[in-house]
C-alpha positions in Angstrom: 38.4 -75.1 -55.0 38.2 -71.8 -54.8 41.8 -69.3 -55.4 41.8 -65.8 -55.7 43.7 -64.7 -59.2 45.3 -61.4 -59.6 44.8 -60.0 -62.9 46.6 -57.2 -64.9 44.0 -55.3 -67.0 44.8 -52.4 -68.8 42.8 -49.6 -67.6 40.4 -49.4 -70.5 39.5 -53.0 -69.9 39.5 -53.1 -66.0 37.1 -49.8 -66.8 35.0 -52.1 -69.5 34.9 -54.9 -67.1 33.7 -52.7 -64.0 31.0 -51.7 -66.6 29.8 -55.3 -67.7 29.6 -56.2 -64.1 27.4 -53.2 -63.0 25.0 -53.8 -65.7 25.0 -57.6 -64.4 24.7 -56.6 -61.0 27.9 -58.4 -60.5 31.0 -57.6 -58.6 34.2 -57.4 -60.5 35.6 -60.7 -59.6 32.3 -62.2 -60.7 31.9 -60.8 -64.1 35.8 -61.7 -64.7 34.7 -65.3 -63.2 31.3 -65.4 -65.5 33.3 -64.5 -68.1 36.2 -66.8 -68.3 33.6 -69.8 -67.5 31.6 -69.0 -70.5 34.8 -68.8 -72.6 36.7 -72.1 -71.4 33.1 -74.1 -72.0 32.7 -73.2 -75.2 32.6 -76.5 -77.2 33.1 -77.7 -80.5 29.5 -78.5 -80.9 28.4 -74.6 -79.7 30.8 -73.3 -82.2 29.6 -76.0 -85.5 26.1 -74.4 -83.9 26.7 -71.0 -85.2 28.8 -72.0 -88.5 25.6 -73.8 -89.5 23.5 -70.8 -88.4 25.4 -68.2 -90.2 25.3 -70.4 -93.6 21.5 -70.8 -92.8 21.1 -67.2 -93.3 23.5 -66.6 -95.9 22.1 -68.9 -97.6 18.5 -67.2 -97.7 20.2 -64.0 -99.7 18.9 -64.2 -103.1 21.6 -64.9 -105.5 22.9 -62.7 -107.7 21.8 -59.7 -105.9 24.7 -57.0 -103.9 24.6 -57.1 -100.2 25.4 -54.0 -98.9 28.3 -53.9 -96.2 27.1 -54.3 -92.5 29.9 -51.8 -91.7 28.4 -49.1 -93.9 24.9 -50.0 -92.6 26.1 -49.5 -88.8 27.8 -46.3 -89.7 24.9 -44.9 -91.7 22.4 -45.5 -88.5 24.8 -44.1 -86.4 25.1 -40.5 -88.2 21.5 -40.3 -87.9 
């Protein structure tokens, strides 16, 4: 069933969207539609997925030894 949905974007994220959908090759509507589909199908399972990735990794930082801040990391690169 297809119904057309009206939505009320600020104009820095109607702006963002008409961005994402250009670089898709998408119209508007589409990205918005892509967008929300990928969101509502989400499951638990996807989500468990990425917890158990994200321990995987922390887990192979050697103990005992400083991370640095991935925030000071992005900002360093991008004053280069």
């Amino acid at each position: 069933m297809d119904q057309k949905i009206e939505l009320d974007l600020e104009a820095d994220d109607r702006a963002a969207l008409e961005e994402r959908a250009s670089a898709n090759g998408r119209s508007v509507a589409e990205e918005a539609a892509a967008i929300l589909h990928g969101y509502l199908h989400v499951t638990r399972a996807d989500a468990a997925d990425l917890i158990a990735q994200s321990r995987a990794l922390r887990a192979m930082a050697r103990p005992g030894v400083a991370q640095t801040d991935s925030l000071l990391l992005l900002r360093e690169d991008r004053n280069r």
